[in-house]
C-alpha positions in Angstrom: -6.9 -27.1 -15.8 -4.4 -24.4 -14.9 -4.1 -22.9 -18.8 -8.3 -22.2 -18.0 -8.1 -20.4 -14.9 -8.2 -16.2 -15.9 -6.6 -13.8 -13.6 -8.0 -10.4 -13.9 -5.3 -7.6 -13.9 -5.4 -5.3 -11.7 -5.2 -1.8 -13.3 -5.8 2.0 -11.5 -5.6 0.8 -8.1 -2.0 1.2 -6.1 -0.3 2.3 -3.1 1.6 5.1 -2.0 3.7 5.7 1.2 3.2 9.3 2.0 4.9 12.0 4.7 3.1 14.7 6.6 4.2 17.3 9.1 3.2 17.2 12.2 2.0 19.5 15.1 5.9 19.2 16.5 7.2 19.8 13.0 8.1 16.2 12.5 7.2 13.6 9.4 4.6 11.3 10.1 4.5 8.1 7.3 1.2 6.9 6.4 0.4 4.7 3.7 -2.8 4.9 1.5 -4.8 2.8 -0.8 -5.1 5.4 -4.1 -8.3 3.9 -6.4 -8.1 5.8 -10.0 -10.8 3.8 -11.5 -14.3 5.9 -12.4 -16.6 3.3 -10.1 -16.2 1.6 -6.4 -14.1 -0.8 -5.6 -16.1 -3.0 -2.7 -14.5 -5.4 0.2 -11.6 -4.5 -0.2 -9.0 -6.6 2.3 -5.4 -5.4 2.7 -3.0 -7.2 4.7 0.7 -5.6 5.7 3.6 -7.3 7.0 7.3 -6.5 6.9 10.0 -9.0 7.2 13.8 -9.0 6.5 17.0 -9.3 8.1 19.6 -6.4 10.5 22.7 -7.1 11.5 22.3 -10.7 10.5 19.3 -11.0 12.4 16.0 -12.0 10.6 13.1 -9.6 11.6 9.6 -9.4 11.1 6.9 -7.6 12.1 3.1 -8.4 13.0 0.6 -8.9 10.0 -2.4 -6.5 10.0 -5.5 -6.8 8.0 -7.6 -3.9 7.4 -10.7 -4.2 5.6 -12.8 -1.6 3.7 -16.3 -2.0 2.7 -16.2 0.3 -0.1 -13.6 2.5 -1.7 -15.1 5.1 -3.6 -14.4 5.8 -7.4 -11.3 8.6 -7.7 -10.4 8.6 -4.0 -8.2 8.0 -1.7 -7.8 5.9 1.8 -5.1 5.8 4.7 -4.7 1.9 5.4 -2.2 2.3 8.2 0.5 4.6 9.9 3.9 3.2 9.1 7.3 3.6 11.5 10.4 4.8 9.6 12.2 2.0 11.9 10.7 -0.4 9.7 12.2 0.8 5.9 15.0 -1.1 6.1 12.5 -4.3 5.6 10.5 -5.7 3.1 7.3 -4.0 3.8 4.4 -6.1 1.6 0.9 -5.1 1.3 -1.6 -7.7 -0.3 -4.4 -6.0 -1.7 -7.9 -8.0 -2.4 -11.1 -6.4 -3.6 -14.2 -6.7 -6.3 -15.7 -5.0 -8.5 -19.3 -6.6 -9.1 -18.4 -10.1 -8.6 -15.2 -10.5 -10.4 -12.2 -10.5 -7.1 -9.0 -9.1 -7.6 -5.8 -9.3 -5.8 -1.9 -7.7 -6.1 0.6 -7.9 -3.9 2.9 -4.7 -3.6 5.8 -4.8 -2.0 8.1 -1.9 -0.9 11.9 -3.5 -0.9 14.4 -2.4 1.7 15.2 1.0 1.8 12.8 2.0 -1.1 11.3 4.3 1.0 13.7 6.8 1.2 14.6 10.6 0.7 16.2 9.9 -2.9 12.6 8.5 -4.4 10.1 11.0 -2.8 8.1 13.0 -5.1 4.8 14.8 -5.1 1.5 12.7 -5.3 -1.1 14.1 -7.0 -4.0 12.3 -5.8 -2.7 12.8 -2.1 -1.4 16.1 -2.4 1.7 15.0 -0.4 5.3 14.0 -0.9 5.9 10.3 -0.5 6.6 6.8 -2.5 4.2 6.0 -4.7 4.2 1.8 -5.8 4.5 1.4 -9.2 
């Protein structure tokens, strides 16, 4: 039955969009996969997509999958670079992994416009500015 099914809660493991400067003094977006736990995380499988509407028009953009054998405990990991053209969508990130045998999954999902100037602050774990998920 449904009422016996458990879904494991995913705890210490998030996203952040980050900004860097570049050789031509410009912002470059990236967007990393931030484990906090104290142990691995292993095949870990993160598919983006973005998708929304401008002007009336619907838009979406191509899903990517990225897959990570194994993130390390306390670390960090860039998934993809990410085009400021695209803030203005929903930007969703679907996040699978295990830990021994046990599979996890969260989807995170950065609304439109989120990913702005008014909620950049200063990651820790990346040492950069950017947006971290909550």
């Amino acid at each position: 039955m449904k009422k016996d099914i458990q879904i494991p809660v995913v705890e210490n493991v998030t996203l952040a969009v980050a900004r860097e400067l570049n050789l031509l003094n410009q912002f470059e977006w990236k967007v990393y996969l931030i484990n906090n736990n104290s142990f691995a995380i292993e095949n870990t499988l993160v598919a983006s997509k973005g998708y929304g509407e401008k002007d009336g028009e619907t838009q979406r953009t191509s899903t990517l999958r990225h897959f990570l054998a194994t993130v390390p405990a306390n670390t960090t990991i860039v998934i993809e670079p990410i085009d400021p053209t695209v803030f203005h969508l929903n930007n969703e990130y679907w996040v699978s992994y295990y830990i021994g045998t046990q599979i996890y999954d969260k989807k995170f999902v950065y609304v439109p416009d989120t990913i702005c100037e008014a909620n950049v602050t200063f990651i820790n774990e990346l040492q950069l500015e950017g947006v971290l998920h909550s």
